[in-house]
PQR file with spaces between the fields and no chain letter, atoms N, CA, C, O and H, PARSE charges and radii, in Angstrom:
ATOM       1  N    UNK     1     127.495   60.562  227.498 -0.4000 1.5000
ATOM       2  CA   UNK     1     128.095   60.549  226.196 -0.0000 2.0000
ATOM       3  C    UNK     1     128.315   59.097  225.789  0.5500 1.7000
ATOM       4  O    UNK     1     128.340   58.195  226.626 -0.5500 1.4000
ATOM       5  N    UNK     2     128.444   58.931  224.729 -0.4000 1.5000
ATOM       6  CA   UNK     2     128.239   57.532  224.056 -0.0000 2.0000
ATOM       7  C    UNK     2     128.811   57.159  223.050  0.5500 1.7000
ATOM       8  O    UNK     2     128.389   57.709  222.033 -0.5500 1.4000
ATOM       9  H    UNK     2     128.424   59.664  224.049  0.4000 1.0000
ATOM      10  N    UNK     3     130.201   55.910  222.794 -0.4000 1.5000
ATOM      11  CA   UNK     3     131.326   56.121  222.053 -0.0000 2.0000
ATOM      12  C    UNK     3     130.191   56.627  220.705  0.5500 1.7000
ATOM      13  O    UNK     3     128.963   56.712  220.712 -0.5500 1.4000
ATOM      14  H    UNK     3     130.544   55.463  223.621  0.4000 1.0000
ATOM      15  N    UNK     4     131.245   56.914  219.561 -0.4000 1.5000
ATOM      16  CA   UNK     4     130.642   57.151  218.336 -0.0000 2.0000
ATOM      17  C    UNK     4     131.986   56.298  217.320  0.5500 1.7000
ATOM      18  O    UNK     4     133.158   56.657  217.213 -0.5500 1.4000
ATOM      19  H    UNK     4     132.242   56.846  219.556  0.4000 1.0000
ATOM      20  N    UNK     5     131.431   55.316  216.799 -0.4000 1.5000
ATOM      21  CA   UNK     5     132.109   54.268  215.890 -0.0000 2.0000
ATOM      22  C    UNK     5     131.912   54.324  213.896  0.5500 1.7000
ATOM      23  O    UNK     5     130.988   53.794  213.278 -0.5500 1.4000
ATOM      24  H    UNK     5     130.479   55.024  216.887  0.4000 1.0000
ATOM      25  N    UNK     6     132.775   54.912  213.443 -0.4000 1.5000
ATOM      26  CA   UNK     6     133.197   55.156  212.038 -0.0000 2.0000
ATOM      27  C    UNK     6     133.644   54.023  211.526  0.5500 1.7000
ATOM      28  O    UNK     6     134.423   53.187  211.985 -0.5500 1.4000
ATOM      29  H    UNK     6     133.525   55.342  213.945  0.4000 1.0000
ATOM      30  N    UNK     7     132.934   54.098  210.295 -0.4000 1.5000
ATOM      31  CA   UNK     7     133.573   52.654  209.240 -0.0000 2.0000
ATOM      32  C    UNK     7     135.456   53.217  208.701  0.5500 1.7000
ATOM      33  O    UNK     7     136.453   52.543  208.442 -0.5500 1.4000
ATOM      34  H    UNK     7     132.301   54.777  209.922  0.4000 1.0000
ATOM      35  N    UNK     8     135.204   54.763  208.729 -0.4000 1.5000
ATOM      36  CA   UNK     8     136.882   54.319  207.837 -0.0000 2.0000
ATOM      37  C    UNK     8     137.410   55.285  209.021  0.5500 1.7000
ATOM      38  O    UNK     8     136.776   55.742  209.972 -0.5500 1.4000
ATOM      39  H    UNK     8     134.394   55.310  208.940  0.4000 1.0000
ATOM      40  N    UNK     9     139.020   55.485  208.604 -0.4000 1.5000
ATOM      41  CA   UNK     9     140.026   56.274  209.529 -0.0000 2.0000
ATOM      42  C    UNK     9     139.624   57.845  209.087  0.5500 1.7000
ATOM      43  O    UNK     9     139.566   58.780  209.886 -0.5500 1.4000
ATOM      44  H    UNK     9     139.535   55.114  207.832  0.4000 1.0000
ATOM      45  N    UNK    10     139.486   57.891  208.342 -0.4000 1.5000
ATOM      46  CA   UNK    10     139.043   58.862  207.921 -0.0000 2.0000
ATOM      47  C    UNK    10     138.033   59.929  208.634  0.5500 1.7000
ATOM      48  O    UNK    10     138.223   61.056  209.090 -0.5500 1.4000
ATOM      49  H    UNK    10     139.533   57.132  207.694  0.4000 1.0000
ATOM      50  N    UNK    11     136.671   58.942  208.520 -0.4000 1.5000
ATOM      51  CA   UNK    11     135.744   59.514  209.317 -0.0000 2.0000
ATOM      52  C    UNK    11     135.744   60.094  210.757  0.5500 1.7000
ATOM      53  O    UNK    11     135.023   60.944  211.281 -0.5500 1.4000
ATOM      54  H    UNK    11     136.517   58.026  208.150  0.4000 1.0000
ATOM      55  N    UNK    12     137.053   59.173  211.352 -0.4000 1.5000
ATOM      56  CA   UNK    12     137.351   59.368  213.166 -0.0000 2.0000
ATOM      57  C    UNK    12     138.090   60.522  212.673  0.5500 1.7000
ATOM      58  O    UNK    12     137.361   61.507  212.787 -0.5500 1.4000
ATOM      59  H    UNK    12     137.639   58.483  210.927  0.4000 1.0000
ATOM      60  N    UNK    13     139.069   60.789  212.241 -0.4000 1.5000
ATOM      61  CA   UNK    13     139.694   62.268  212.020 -0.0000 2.0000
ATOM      62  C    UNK    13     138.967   63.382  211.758  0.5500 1.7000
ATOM      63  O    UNK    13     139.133   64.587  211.949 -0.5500 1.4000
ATOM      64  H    UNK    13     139.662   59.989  212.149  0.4000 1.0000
ATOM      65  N    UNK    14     138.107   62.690  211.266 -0.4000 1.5000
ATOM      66  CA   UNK    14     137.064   64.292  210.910 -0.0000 2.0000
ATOM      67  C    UNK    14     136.313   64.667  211.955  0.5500 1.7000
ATOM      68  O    UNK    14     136.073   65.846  212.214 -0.5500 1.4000
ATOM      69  H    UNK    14     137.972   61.712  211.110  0.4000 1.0000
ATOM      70  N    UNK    15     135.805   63.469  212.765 -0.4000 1.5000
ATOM      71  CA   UNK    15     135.332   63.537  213.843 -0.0000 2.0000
ATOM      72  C    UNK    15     135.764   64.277  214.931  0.5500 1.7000
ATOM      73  O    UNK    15     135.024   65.084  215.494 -0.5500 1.4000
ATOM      74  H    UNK    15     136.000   62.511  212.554  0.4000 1.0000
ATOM      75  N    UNK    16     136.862   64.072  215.255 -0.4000 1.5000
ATOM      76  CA   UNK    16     137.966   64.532  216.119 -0.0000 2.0000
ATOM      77  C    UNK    16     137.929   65.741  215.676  0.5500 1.7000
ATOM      78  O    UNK    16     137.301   66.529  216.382 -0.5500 1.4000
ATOM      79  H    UNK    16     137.463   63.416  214.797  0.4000 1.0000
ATOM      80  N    UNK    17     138.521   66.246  214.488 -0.4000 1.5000
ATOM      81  CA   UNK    17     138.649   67.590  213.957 -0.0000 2.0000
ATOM      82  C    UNK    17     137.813   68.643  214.336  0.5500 1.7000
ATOM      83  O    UNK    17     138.177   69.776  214.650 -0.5500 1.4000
ATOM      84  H    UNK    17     139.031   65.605  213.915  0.4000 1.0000
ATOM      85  N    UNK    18     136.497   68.141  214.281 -0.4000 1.5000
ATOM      86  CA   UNK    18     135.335   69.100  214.424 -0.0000 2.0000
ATOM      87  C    UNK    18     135.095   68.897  215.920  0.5500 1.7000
ATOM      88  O    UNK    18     134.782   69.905  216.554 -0.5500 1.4000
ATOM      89  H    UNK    18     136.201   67.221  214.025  0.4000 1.0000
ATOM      90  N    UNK    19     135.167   68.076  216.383 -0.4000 1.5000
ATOM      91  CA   UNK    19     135.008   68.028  218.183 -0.0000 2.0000
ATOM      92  C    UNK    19     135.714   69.075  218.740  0.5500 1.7000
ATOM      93  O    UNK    19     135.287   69.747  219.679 -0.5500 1.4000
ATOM      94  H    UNK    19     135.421   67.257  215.869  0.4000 1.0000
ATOM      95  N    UNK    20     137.300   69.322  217.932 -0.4000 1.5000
ATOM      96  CA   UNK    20     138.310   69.874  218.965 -0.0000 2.0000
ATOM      97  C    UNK    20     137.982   71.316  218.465  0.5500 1.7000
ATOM      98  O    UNK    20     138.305   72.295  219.137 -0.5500 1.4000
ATOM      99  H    UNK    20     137.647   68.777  217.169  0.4000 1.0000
ATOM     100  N    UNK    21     137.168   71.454  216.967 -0.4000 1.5000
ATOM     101  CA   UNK    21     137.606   73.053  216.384 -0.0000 2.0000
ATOM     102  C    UNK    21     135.962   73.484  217.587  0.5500 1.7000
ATOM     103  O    UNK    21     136.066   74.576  218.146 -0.5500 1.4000
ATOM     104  H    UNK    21     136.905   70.658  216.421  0.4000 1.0000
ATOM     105  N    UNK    22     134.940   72.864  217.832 -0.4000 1.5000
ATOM     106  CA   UNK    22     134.080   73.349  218.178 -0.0000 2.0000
ATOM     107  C    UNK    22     134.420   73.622  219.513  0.5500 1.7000
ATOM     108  O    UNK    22     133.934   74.639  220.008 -0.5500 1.4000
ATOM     109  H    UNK    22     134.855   71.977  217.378  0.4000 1.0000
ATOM     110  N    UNK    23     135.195   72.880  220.228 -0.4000 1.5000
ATOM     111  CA   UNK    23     135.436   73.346  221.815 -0.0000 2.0000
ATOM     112  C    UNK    23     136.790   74.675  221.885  0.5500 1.7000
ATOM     113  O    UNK    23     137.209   75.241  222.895 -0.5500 1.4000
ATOM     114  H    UNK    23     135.590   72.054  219.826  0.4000 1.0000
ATOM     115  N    UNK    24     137.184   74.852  220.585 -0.4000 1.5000
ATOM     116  CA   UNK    24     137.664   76.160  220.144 -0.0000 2.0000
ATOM     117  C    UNK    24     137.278   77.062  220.482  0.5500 1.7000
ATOM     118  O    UNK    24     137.649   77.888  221.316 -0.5500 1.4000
ATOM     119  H    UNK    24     136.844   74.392  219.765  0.4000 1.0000
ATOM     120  N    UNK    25     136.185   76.946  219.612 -0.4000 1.5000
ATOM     121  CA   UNK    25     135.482   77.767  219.179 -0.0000 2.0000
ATOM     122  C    UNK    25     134.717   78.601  220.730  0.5500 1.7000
ATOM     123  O    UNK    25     134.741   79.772  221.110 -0.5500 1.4000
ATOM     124  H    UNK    25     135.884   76.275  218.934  0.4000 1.0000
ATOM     125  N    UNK    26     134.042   77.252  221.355 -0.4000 1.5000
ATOM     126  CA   UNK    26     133.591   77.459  222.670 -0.0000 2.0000
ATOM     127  C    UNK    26     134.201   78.173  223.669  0.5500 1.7000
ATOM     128  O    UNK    26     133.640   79.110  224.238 -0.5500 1.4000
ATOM     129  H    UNK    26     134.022   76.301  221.046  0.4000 1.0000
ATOM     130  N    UNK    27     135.373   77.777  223.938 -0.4000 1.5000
ATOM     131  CA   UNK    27     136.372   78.405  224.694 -0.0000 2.0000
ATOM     132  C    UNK    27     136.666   79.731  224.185  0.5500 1.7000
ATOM     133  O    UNK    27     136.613   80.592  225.064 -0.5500 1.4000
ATOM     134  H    UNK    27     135.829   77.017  223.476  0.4000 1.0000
ATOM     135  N    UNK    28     136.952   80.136  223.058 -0.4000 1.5000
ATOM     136  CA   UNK    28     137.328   81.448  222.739 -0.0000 2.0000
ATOM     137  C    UNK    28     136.097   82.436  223.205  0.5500 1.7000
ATOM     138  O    UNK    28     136.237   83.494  223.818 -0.5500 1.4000
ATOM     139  H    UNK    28     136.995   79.437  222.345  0.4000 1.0000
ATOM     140  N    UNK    29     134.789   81.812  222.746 -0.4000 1.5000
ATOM     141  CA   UNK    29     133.709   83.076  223.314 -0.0000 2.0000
ATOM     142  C    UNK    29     133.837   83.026  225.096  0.5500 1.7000
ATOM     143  O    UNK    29     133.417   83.949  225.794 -0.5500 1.4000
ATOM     144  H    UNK    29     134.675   80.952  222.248  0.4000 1.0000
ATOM     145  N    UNK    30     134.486   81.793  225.651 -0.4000 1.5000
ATOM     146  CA   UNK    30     133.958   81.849  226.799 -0.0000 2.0000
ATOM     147  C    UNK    30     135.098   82.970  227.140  0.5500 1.7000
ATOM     148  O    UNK    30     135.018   83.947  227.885 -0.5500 1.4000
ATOM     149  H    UNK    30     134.827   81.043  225.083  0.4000 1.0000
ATOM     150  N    UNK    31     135.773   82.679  226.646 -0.4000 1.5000
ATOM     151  CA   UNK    31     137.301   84.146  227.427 -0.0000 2.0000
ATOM     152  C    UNK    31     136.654   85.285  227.080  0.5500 1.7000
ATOM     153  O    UNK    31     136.142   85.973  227.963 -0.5500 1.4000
ATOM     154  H    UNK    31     135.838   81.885  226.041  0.4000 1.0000
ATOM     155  N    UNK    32     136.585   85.647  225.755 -0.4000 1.5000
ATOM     156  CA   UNK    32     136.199   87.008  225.660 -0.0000 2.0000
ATOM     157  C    UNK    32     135.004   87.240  226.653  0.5500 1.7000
ATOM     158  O    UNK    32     135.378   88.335  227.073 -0.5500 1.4000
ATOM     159  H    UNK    32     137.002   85.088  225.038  0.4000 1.0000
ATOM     160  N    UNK    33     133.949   87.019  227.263 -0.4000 1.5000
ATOM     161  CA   UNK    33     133.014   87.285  227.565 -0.0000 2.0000
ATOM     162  C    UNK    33     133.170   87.684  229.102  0.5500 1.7000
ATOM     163  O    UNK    33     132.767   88.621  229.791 -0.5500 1.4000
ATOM     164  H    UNK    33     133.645   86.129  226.922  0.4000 1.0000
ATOM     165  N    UNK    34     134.198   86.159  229.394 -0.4000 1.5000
ATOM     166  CA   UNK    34     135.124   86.229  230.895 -0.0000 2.0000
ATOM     167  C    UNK    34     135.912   87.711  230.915  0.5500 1.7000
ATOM     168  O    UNK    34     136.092   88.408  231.914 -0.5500 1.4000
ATOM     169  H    UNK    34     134.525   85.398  228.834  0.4000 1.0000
ATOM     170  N    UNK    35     136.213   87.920  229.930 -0.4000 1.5000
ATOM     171  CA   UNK    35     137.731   89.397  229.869 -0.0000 2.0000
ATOM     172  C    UNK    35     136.536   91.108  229.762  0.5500 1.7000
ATOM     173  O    UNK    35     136.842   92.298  229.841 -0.5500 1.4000
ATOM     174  H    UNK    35     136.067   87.354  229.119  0.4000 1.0000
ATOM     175  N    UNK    36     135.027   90.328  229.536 -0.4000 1.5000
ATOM     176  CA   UNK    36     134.070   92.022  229.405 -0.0000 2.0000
ATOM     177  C    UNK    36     133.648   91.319  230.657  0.5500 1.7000
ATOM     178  O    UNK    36     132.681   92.011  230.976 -0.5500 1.4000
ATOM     179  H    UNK    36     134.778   89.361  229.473  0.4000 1.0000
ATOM     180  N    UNK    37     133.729   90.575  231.389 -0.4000 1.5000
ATOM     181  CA   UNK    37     133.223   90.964  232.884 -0.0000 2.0000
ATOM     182  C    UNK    37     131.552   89.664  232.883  0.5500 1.7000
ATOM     183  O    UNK    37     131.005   89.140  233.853 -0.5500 1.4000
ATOM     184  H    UNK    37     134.515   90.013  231.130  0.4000 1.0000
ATOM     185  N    UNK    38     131.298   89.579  231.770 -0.4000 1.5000
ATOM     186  CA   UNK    38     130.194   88.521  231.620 -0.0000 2.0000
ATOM     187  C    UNK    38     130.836   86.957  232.181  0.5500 1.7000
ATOM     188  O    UNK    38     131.861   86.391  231.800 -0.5500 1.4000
ATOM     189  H    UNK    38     131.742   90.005  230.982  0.4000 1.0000
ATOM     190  N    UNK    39     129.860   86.526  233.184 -0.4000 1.5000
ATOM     191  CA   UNK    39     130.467   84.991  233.507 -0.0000 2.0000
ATOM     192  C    UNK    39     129.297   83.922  233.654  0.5500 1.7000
ATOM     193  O    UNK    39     129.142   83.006  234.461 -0.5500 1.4000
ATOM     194  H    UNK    39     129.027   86.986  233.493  0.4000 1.0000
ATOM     195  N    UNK    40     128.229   84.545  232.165 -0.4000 1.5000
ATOM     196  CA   UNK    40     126.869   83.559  232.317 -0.0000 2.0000
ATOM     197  C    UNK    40     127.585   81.801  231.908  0.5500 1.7000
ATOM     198  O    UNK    40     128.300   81.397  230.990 -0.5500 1.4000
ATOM     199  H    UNK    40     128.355   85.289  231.509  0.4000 1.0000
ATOM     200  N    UNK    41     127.104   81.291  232.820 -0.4000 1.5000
ATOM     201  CA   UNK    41     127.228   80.095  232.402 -0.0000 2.0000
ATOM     202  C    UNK    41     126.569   79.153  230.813  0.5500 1.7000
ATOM     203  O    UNK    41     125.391   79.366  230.528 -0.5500 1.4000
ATOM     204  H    UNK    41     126.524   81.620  233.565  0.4000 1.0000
ATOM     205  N    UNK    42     127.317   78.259  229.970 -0.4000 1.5000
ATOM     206  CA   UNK    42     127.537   77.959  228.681 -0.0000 2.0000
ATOM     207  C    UNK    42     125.511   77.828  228.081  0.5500 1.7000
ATOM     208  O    UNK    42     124.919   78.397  227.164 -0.5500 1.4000
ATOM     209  H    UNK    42     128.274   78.085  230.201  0.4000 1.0000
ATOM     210  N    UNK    43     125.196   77.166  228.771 -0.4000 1.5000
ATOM     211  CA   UNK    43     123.416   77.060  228.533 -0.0000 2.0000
ATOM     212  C    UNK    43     122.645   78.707  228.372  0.5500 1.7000
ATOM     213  O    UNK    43     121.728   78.888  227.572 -0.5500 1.4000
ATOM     214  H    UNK    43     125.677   76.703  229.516  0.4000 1.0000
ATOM     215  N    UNK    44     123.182   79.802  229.251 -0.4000 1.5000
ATOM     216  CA   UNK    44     122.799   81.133  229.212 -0.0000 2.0000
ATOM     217  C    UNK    44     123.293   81.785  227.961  0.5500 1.7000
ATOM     218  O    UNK    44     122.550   82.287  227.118 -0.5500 1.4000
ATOM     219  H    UNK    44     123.928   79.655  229.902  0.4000 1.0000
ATOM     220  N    UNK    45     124.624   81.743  227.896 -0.4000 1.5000
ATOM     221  CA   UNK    45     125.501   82.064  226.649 -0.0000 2.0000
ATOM     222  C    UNK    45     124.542   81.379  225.293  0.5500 1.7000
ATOM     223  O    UNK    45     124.148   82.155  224.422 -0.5500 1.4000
ATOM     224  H    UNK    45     125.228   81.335  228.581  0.4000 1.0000
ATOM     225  N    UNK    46     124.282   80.195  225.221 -0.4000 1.5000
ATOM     226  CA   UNK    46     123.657   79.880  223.852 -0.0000 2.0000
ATOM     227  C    UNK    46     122.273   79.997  224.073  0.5500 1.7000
ATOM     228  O    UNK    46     121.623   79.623  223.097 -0.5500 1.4000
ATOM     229  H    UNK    46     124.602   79.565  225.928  0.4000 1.0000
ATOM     230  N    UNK    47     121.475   80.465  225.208 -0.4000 1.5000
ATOM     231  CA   UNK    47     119.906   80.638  224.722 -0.0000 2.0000
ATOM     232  C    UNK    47     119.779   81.916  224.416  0.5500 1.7000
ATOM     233  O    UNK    47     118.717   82.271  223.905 -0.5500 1.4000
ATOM     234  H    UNK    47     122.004   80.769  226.001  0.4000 1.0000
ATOM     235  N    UNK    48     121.223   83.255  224.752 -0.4000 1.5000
ATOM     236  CA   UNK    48     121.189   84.757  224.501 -0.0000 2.0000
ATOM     237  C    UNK    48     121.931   84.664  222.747  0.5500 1.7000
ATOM     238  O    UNK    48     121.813   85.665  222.041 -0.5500 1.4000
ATOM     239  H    UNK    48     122.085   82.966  225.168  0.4000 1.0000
ATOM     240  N    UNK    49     122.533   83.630  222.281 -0.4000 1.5000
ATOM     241  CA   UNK    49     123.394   83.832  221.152 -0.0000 2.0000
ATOM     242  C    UNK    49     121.879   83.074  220.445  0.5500 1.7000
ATOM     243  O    UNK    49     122.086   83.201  219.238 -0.5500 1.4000
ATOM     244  H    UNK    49     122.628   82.816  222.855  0.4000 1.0000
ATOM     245  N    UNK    50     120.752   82.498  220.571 -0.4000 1.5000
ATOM     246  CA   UNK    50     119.337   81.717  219.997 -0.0000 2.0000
ATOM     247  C    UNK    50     118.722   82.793  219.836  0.5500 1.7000
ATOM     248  O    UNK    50     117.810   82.735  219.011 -0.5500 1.4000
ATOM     249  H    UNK    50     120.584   82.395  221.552  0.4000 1.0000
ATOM     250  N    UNK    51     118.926   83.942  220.424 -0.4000 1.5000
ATOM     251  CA   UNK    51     118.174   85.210  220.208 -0.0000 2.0000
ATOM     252  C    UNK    51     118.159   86.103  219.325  0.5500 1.7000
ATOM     253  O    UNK    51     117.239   86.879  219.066 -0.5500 1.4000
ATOM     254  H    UNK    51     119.666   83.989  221.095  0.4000 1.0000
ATOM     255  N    UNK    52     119.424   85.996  218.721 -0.4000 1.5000
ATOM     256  CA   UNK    52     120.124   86.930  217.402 -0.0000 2.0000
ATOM     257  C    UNK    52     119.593   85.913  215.950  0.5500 1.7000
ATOM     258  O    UNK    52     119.565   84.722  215.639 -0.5500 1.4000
ATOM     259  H    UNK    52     120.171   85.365  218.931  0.4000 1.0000
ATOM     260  N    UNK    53     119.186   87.374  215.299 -0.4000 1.5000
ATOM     261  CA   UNK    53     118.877   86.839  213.811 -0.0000 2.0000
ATOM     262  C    UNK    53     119.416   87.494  212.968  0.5500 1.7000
ATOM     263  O    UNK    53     119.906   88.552  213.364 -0.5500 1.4000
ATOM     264  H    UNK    53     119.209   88.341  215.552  0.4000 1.0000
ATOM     265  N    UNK    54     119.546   87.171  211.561 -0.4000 1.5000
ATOM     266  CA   UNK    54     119.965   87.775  210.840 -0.0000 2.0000
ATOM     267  C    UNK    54     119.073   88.706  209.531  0.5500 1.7000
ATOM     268  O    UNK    54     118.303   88.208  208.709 -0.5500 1.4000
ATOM     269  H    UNK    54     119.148   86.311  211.239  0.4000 1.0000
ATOM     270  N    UNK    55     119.439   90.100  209.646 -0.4000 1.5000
ATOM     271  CA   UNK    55     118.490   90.785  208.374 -0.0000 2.0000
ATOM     272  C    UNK    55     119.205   90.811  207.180  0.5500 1.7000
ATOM     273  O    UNK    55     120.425   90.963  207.117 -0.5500 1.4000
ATOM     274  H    UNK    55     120.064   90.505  210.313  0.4000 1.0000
ATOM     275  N    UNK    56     118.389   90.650  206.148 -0.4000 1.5000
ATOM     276  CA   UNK    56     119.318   91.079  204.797 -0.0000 2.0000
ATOM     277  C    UNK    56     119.409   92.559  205.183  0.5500 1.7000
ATOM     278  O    UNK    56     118.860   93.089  206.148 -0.5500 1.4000
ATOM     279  H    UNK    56     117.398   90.527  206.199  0.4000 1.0000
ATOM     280  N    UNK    57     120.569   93.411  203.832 -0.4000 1.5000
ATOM     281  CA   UNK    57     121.118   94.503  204.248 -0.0000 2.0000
ATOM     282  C    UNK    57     120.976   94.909  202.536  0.5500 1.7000
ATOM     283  O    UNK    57     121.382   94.296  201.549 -0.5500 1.4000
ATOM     284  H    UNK    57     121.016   92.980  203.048  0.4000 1.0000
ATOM     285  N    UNK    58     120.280   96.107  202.650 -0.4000 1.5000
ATOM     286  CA   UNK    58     119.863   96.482  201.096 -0.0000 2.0000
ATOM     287  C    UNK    58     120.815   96.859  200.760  0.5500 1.7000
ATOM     288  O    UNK    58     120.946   97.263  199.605 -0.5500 1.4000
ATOM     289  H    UNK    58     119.951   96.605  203.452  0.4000 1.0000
């Protein structure tokens, strides 16, 4: 990993913001999945979630 350097204060907050909501985010699927008994590790989890598409719905 490799610092990441913003011109305003601004930009580091947003930065931060979205770092922490995405490891949220991460963590929450990893429990639920942990609590149905699934314990694929995070690389398995996103090449089975690369698999899902979306259909329109008439």
């Amino acid at each position: 990993m490799r610092p990441v350097f913003h011109q305003k204060d601004i930009y580091s907050e947003a930065h931060i913001y979205g770092s922490i909501l995405a490891y949220m985010v991460v963590n929450t699927i990893r429990q639920k999945l942990k609590a149905k008994g699934i314990r694929d590790d995070w690389s398995n989890i996103v090449r089975r979630m690369n698999t899902q598409s979306l259909l329109p719905v008439r």
